[in-house]
C-alpha positions in Angstrom: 24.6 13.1 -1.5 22.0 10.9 0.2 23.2 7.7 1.1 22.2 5.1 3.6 18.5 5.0 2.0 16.4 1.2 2.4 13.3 0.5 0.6 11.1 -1.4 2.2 7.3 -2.6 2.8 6.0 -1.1 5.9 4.9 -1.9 9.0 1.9 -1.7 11.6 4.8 0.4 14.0 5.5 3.0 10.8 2.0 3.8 10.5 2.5 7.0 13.2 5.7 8.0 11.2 4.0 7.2 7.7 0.6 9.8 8.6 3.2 12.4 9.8 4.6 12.4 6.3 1.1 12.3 4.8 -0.3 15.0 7.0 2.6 16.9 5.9 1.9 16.3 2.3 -1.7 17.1 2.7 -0.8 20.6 4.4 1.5 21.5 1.5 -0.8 20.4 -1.1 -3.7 23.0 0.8 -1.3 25.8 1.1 -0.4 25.5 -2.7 -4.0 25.9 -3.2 -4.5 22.6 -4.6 -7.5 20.3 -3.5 -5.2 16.7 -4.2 -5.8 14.9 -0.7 -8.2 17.9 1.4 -11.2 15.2 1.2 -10.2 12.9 4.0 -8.1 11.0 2.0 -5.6 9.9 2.3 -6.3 8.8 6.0 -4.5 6.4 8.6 -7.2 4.1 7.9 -5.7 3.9 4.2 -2.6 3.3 5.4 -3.4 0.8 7.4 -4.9 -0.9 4.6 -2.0 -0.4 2.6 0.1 -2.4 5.3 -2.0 -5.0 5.9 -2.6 -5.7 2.1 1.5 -5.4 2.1 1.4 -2.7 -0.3 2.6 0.1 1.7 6.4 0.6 0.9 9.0 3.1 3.3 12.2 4.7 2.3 14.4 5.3 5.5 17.5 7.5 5.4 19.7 5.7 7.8 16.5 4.3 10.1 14.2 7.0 9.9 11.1 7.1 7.5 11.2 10.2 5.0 9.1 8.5 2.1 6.3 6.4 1.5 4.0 5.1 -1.4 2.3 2.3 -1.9 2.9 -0.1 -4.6 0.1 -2.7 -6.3 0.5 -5.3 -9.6 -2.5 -4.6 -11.6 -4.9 -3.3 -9.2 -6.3 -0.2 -10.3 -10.1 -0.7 -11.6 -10.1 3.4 -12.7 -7.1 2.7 -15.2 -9.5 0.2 -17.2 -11.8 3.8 -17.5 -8.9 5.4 -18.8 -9.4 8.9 -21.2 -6.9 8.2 -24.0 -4.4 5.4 -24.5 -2.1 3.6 -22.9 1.3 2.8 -23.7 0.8 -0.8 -23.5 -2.0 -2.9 -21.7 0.4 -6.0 -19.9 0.7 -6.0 -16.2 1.7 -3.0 -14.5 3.1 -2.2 -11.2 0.9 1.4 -10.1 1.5 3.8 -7.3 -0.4 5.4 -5.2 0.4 7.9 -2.3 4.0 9.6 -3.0 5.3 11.6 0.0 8.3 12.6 1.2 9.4 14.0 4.6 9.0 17.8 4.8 12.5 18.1 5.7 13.7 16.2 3.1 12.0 18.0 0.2 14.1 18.8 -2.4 16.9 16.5 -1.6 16.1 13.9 -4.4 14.1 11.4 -2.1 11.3 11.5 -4.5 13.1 10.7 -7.6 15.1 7.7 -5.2 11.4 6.3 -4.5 10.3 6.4 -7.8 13.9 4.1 -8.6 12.5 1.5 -6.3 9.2 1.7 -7.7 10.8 1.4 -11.0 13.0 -1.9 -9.6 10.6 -3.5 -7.5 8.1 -3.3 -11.1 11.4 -5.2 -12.6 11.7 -8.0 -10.0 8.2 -8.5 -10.6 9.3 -9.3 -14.2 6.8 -6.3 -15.2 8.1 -3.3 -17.8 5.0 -0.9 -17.3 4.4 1.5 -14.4 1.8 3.3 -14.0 0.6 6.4 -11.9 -1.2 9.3 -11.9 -1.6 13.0 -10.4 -3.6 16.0 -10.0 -3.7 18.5 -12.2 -2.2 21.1 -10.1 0.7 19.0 -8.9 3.5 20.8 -10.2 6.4 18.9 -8.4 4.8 15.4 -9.4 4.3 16.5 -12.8 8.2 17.4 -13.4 9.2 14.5 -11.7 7.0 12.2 -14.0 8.4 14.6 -17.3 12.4 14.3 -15.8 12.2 10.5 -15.1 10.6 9.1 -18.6 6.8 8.9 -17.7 4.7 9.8 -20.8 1.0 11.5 -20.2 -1.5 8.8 -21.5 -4.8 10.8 -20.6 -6.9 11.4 -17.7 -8.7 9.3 -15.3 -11.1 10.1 -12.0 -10.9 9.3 -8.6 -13.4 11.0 -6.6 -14.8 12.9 -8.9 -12.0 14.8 -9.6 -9.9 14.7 -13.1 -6.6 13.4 -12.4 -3.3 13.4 -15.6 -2.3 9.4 -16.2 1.0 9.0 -16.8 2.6 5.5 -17.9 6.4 4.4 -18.4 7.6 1.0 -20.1 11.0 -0.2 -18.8 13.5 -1.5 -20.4 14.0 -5.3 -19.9 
């Protein structure tokens, strides 16, 4: 059972804990054969960005870091480019950046973070959150199917295809 998790938005002193976790990510990713996140991106200069735009969110088991994402109300210009449709076209909380600690894999983290994603999208006063994935992102792709998130269609960030998923909450 993990217990003892905080949510919350990062800061300038997580950023060395916060790449860690993304450097991990990226390794996995590479070894799976994938080519999500083997361009230079995501970088520590990203997540910097994220932290000083106050989008850059942790989840801490007890006081250490195993998660991060960041987290932004209607601020995703490739959604408007969208190849399909849309659940619904209000605000929307979208995230960017899922990963969670390599020795915490499997544990659940993932599904915690996208909860707080999910409530932080409700304290906003906003049902729809959006997000999207590679292709060959197996892991995210269950997680989206397990927790509710419906595929709208595909989008591109960097010139590569990437599945668009959306899920409306309930009020």
């Amino acid at each position: 059972m993990i217990e003892n998790l905080q949510f919350r938005k990062a800061i300038a002193s997580d950023l060395p804990f916060i790449w860690d976790i993304l450097k991990q990510a990226i390794s996995r990713r590479k070894k799976d054969g994938s080519n999500q996140w083997q361009d230079g991106y995501p970088n520590p200069s990203v997540i910097e960005g994220d932290i000083a735009k106050g989008c850059g969110f942790v989840l801490l088991e007890k006081k250490t870091i195993v998660g991060y994402t960041a987290i932004l109300i209607n601020d995703e210009p490739e959604y408007a480019r969208l190849e399909g449709e849309w659940l619904s076209n209000e605000d929307f909380v979208v995230f960017h950046r899922v990963a969670i600690s390599q020795g915490r894999l499997g544990t659940g983290l993932a599904k915690k973070l996208f909860l707080h994603i999910e409530n932080f999208a409700k304290h906003h006063k906003i049902n729809s959150v959006k997000a999207d994935t590679n292709f060959d992102n197996p892991a995210m792709l269950a997680l989206f199917d397990k927790l509710g998130y419906k595929y709208c269609g595909q989008v591109y960030f960097r010139g590569s295809p990437r599945r668009a998923y959306e899920k409306l909450l309930q009020s």
